[in-house]
C-alpha positions as CSV (number, residue, x, y, z in Angstrom):
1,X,-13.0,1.1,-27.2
2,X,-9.7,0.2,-28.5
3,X,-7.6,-2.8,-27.6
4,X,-4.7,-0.8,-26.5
5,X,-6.4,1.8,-24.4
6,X,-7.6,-1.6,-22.8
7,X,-4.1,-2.9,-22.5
8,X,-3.0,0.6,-20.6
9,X,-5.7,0.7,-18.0
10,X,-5.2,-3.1,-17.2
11,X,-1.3,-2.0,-16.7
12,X,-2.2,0.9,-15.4
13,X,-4.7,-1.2,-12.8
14,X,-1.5,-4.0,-12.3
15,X,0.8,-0.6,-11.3
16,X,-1.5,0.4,-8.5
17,X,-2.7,-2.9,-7.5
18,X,1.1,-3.7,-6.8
19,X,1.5,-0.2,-4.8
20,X,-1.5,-1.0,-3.0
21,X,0.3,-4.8,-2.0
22,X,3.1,-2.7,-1.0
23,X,1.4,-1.3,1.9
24,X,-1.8,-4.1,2.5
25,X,1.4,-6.8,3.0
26,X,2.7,-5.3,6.0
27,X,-0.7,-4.2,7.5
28,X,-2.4,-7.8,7.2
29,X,0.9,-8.8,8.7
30,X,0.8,-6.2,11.6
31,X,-2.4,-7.3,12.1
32,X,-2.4,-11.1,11.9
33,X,0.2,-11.3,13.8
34,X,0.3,-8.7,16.2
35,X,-3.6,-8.2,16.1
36,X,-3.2,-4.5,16.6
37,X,-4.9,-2.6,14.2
38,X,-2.4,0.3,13.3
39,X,-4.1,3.1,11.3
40,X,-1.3,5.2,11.1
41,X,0.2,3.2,8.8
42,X,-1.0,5.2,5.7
43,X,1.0,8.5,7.4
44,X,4.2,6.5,7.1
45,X,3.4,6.2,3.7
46,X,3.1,9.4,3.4
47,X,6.6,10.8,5.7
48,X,8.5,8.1,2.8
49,X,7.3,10.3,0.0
50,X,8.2,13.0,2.0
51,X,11.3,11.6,2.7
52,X,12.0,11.1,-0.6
53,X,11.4,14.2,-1.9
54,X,13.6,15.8,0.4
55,X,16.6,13.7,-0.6
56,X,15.7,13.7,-3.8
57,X,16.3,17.7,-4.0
58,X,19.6,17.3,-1.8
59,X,21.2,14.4,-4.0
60,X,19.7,14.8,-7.1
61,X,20.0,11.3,-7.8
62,X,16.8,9.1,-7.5
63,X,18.7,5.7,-7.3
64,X,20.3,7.3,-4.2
65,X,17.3,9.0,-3.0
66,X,15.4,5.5,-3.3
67,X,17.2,3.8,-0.8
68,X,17.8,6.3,1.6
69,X,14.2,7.3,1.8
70,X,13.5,3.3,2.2
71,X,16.1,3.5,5.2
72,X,14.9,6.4,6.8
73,X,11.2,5.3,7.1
74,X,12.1,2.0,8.4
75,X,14.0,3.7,11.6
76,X,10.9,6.0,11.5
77,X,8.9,2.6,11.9
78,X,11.2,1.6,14.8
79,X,10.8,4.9,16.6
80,X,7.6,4.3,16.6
81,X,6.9,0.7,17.3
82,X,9.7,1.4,20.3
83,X,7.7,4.2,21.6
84,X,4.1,3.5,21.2
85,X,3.0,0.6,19.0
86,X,4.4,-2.1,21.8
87,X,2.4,-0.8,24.8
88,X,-0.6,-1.1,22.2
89,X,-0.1,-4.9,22.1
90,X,-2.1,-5.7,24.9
91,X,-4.8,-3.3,24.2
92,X,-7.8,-3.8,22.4
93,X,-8.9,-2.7,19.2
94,X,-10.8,0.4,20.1
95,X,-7.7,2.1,22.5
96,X,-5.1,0.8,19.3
97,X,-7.4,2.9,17.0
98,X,-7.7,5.7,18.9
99,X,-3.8,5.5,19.7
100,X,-3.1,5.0,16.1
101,X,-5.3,7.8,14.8
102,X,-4.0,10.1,17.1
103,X,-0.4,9.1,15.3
104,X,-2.2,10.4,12.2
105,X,-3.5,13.7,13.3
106,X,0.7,14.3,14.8
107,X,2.5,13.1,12.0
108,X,-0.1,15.3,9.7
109,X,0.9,18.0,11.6
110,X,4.5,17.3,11.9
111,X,4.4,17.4,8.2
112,X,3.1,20.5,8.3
113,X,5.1,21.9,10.4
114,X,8.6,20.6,8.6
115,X,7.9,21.2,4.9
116,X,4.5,23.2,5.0
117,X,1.0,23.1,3.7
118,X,1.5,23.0,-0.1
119,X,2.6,19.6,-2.1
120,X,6.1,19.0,-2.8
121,X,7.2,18.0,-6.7
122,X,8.7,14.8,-6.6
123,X,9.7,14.1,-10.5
124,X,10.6,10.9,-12.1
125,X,14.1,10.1,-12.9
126,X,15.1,11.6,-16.5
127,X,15.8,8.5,-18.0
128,X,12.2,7.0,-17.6
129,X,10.6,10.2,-18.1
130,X,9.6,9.4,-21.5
131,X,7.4,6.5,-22.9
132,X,8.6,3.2,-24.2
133,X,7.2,0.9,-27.3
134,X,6.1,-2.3,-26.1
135,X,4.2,-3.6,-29.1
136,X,4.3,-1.9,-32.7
137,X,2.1,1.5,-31.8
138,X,1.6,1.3,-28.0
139,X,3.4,3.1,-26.2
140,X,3.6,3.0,-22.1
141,X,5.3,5.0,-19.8
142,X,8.9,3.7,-18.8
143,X,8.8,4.9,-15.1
144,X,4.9,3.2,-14.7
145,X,7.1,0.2,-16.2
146,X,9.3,0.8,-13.4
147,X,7.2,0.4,-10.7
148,X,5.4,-2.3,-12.0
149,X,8.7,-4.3,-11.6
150,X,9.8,-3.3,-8.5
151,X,6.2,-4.2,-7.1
152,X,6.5,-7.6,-8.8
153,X,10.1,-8.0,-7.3
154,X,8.8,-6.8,-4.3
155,X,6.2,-9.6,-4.2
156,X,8.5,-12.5,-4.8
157,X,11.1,-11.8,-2.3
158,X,8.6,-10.9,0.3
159,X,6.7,-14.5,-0.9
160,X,10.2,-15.9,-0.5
161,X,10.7,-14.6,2.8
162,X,7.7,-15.4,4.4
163,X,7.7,-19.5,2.7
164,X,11.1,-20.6,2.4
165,X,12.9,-19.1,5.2
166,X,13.1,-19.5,9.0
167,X,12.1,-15.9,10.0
168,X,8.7,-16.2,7.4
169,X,8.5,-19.6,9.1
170,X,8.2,-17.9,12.5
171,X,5.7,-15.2,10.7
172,X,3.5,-17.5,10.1
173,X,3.7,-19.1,12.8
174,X,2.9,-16.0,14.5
175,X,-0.4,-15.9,11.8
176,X,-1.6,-18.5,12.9
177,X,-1.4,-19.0,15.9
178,X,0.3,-16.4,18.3
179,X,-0.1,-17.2,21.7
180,X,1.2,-21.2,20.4
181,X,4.6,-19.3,19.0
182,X,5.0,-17.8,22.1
183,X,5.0,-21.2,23.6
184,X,7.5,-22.7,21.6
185,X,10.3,-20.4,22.2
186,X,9.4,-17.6,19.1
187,X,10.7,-14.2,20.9
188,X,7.7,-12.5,20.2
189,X,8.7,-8.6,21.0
190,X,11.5,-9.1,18.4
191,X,9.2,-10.8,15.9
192,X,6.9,-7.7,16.1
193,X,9.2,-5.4,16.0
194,X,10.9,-6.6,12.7
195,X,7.4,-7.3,11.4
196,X,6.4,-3.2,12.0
197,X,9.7,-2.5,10.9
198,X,9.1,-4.3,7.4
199,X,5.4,-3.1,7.0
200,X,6.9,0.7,7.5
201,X,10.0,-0.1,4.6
202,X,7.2,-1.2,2.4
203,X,5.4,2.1,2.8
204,X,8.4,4.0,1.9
205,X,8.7,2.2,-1.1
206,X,5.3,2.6,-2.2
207,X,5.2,6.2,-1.0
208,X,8.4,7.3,-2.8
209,X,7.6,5.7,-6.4
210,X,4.3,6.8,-6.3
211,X,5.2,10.3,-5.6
212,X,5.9,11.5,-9.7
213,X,2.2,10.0,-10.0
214,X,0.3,11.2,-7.3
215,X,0.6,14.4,-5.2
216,X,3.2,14.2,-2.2
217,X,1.2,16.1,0.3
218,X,-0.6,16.3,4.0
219,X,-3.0,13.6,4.5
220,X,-1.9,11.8,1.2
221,X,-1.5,8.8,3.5
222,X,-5.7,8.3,4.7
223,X,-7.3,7.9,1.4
224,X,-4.8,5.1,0.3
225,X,-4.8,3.3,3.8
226,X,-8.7,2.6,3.5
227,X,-7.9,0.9,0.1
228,X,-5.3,-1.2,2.1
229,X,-7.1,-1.7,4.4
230,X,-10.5,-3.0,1.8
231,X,-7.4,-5.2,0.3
232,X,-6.6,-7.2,3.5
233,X,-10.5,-8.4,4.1
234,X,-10.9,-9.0,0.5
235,X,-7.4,-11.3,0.7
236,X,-8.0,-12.5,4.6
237,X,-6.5,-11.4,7.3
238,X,-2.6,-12.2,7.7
239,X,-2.1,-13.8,3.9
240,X,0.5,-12.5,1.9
241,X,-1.4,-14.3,-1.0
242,X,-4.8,-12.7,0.3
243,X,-2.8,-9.3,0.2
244,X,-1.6,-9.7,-3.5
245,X,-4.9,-11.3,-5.3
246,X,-6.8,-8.6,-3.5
247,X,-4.6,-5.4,-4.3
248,X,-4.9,-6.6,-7.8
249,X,-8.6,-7.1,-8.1
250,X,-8.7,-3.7,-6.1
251,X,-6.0,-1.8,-8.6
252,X,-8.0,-2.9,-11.6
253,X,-11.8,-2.5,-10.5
254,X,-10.7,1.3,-9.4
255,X,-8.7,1.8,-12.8
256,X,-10.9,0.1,-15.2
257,X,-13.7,1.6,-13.4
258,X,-12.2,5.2,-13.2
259,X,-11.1,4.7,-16.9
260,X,-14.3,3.1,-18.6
261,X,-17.4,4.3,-16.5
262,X,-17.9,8.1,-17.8
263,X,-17.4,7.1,-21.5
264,X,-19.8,4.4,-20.7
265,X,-22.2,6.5,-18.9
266,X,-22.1,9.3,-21.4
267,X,-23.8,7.0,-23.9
268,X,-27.2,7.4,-21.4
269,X,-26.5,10.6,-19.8
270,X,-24.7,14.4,-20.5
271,X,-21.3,14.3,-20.7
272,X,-20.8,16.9,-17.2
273,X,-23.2,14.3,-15.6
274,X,-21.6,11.3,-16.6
275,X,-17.6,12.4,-16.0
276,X,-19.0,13.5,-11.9
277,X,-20.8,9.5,-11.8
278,X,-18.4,7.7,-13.6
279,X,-15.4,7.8,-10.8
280,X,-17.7,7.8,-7.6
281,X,-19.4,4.7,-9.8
282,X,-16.0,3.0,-9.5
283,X,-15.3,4.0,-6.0
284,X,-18.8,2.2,-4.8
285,X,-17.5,-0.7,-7.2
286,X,-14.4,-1.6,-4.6
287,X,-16.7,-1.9,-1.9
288,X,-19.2,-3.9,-3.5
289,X,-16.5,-5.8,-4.7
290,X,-15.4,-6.4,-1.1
291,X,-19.2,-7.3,-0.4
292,X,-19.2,-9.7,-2.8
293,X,-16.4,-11.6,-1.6
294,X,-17.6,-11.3,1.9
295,X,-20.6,-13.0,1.2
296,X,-19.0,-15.9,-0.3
297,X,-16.1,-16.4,1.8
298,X,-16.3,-14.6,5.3
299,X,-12.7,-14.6,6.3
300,X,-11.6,-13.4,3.0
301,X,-10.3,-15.5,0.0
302,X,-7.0,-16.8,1.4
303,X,-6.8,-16.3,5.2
304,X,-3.8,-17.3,7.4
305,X,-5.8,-18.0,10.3
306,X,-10.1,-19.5,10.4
């Protein structure tokens, strides 16, 4: 096993981990502060990678497509915190999941109905379509680079939103103790709304940079949400921090394990045998990962509220 292919799965691991922040950050937010647990957020994953196919084709100009993509979800988000996800406040858990999957099953449909059944091609921009040198004879692609720094940027504003200003003062306020910030003065409608509203731009980013990697199609949004959603217990509920160590550990246990396991395996077993193990190997490896951390901290390794 060679020292660069080592160095490309951990980068590799570090690009989805990142993605996989993208979307756990505003869903431990939604539901540490709001407490409403929102499973359609993986489907507005899903309509930004839509989104940003669609303007992709009609500009032709990803840096322009980015954005507007980003822009278009986010007033998708307020639609649909306006319409539904603030009557849902005051529910509990088991009518917010039935609610929110209900969301799923429409927007899977509207989907559907808009740009059809088969996946859309979503290409990379040409100027990172090809691979760049970062040490004398490893080579990594410059669009994976890409998205490894937006995810990074990503991180740091959103950890300098939440801890040095007012409005990630009142977030965490609203972490920590929501019925208290209500108390002293913290409009708490407005609050959620720009919190849902956050959470649905940082789908769309996710969404529309992973769609050169991954396959922009229906239901695209489910599988990743249950890896956010693994994140956010592994991190704690409501932690930014929680949200970033655990999409991390997430990213690289499913990449090393997808990457490593079959060769591994094929040493004891067939090689047909051993490529069908290896992956579902690493899958199980998340959630005993998750276990694991469980079992020696309950609430997750950096929760915002005990």
């Amino acid at each position: 096993m060679s020292s660069i292919l080592i160095a490309e799965q951990i980068l590799n691991g570090l690009q989805f981990g990142l993605m996989l922040f993208l979307l756990a950050a505003g869903l431990t937010l939604v539901f540490g502060i709001m407490d409403l647990m929102n499973l359609a957020h993986g489907s507005l994953y899903m309509i930004g990678a839509y989104l940003m196919a669609t303007l992709l084709a009609a500009t032709g100009n990803f840096w322009l497509a980015l954005p507007l993509a980003v822009l278009a979800t986010a007033l998708v988000g307020l639609v649909l915190e306006v319409a539904l996800m603030r009557h849902l406040y005051a529910r509990d858990h088991l009518a917010q999941v039935l609610a929110t999957f209900a969301v799923i099953l429409i927007a899977d449909d509207l989907v559907k109905m808009i740009w059809g059944p088969a996946p859309l091609m979503l290409n990379a921009p040409p100027s990172l379509a090809g691979p760049v040198e970062l040490l004398p004879g490893f080579y990594y692609p410059a669009y994976r680079l890409l998205i490894i720094g937006v995810g990074l940027a990503a991180a740091i504003g959103l950890y300098l939103l939440v801890t040095r200003t007012r409005a990630g003062m009142l977030v965490r306020a609203g972490a920590s103790n929501r019925e208290m910030a209500a108390i002293m003065g913290v409009r708490v409608q407005r609050l959620f709304m720009a919190v849902f509203v956050l959470g649905a731009a940082l789908c769309a980013v996710a969404g529309a940079l992973l769609g050169p990697v991954l396959a922009v199609e229906v239901g695209m949004g489910e599988n990743i949400l249950i890896l956010a959603l693994v994140v956010i217990v592994i991190g704690g509920i409501g932690s930014i921090r929680g949200a970033f160590v655990g999409a991390l550990l997430v990213g690289l246990v499913d990449t090393a394990g997808r990457a490593f396991l079959p060769s591994l395996l094929n040493a004891i077993m067939p090689l047909n045998l051993a490529a069908n193990l290896g992956p579902a190997l690493a899958a199980i490896a998340i959630y005993l990962l998750m276990a694991i951390v469980l079992f020696a901290k309950p609430t997750g390794l950096f929760p915002a509220r005990g």
